[in-house]
C-alpha positions in Angstrom: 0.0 0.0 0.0 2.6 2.1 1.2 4.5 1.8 -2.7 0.9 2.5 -4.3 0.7 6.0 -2.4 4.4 6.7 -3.4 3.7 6.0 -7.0 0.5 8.2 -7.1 2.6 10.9 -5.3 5.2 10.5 -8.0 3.0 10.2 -10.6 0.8 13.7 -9.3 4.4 15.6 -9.3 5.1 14.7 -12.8 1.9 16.2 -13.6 2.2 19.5 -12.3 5.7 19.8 -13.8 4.7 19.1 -17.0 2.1 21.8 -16.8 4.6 24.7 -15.7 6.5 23.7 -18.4 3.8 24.4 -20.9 3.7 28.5 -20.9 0.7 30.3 -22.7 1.5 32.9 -24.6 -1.8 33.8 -25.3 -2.3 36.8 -22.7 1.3 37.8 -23.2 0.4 38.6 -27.1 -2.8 40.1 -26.3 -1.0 42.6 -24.2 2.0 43.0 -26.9 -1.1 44.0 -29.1 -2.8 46.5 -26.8 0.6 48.1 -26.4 1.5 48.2 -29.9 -1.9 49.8 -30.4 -1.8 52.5 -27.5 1.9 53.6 -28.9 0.5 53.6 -32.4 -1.7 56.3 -31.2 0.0 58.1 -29.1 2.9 58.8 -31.3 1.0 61.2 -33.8 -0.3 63.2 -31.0 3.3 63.7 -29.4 4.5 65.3 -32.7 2.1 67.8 -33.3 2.1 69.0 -29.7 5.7 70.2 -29.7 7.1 73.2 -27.3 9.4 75.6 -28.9 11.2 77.9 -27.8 11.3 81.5 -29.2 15.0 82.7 -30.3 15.8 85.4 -28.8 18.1 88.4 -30.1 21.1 90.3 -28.3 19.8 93.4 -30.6 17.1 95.1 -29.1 14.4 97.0 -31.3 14.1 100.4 -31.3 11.3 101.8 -29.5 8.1 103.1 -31.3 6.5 106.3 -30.8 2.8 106.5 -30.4 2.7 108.4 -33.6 4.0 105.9 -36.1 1.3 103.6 -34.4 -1.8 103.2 -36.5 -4.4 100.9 -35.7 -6.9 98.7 -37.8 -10.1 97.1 -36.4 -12.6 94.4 -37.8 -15.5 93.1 -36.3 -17.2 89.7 -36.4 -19.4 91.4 -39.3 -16.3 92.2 -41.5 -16.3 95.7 -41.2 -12.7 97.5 -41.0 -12.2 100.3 -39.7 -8.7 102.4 -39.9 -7.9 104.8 -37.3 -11.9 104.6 -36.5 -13.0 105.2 -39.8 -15.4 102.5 -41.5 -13.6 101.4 -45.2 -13.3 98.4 -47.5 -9.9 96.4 -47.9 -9.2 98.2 -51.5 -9.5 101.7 -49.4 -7.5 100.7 -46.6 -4.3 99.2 -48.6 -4.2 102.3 -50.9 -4.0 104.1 -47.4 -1.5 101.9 -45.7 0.5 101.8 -49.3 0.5 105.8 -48.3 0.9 106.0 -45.1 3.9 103.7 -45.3 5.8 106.3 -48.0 5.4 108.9 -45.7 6.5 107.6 -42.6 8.6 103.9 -43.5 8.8 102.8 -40.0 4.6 102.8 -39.3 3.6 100.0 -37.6 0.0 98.6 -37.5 -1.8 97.0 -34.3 -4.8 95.1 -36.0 -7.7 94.9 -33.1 -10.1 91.3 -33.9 -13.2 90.7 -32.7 -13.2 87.9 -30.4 -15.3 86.3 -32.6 -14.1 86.9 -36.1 -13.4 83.2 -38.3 -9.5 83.0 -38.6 -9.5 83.4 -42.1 -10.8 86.6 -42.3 -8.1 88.1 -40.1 -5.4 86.3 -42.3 -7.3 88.0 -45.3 -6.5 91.2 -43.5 -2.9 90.4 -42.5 -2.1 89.2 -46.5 -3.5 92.9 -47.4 -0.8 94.6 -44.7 1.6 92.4 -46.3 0.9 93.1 -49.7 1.2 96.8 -48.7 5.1 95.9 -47.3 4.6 97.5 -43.7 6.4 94.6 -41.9 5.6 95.6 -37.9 2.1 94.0 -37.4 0.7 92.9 -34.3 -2.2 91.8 -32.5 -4.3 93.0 -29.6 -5.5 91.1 -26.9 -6.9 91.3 -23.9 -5.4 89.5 -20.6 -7.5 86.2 -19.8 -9.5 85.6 -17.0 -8.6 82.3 -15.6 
């Protein structure tokens, strides 16, 4: 009796190390998979979200005076308005192309309405461009957070 319960020990041992030999892969591929797919992603979104850093210039710019400042507005309705005065984008570049004989250094602070589409204020940048006035910039107000 005492050989049978041996042999039946033996033969239960065997058994269990035959079955940690036997690994499944199954779970380890699944999560290879899930992996693979969460860096497949993730990797697009990475590259367009990169942080740059201005360059910066050991020339400072010379300051501007309040009179070479002129100052162009447009609402959400596309109305311009230069120096407060309502006129159409032909008008306002043959008056930039002017102002910017008489007085080369003029610089131009374009005022958007908070809720003009994008590409009517590029419309309006392209014109200051076209007209070759090369200081532009762009008011806004300080969030509230």
């Amino acid at each position: 009796m005492a050989g049978l319960l041996f042999e039946m020990r033996r033969y239960s041992q065997r058994q269990s190390l035959s079955t940690l030999s036997e690994i499944n892969v199954t779970p380890l591929l699944d999560l290879a998979f899930v992996l693979l797919i969460i860096f497949m992603i993730t990797t697009p979104l990475l590259e367009s979200s990169m942080n740059l850093v201005i360059p910066s210039s050991g020339a400072k710019n010379p300051p501007i005076s309040s009179s070479q400042v002129q100052t162009v507005s447009i609402d959400r309705t596309d109305t311009i308005r230069f120096n407060n005065q309502v006129v159409d984008l032909e008008t306002l570049s043959a008056q930039l192309t002017q102002v910017k004989q008489t007085n080369p250094d003029v610089a131009i602070v374009i005022r958007p309405d908070r809720d003009l589409p994008v590409q009517k204020l590029i419309g309006l940048m392209d014109a200051l461009q076209r007209t070759g006035i090369t200081k532009v910039g762009i008011a806004t107000r300080a969030g509230t957070k």
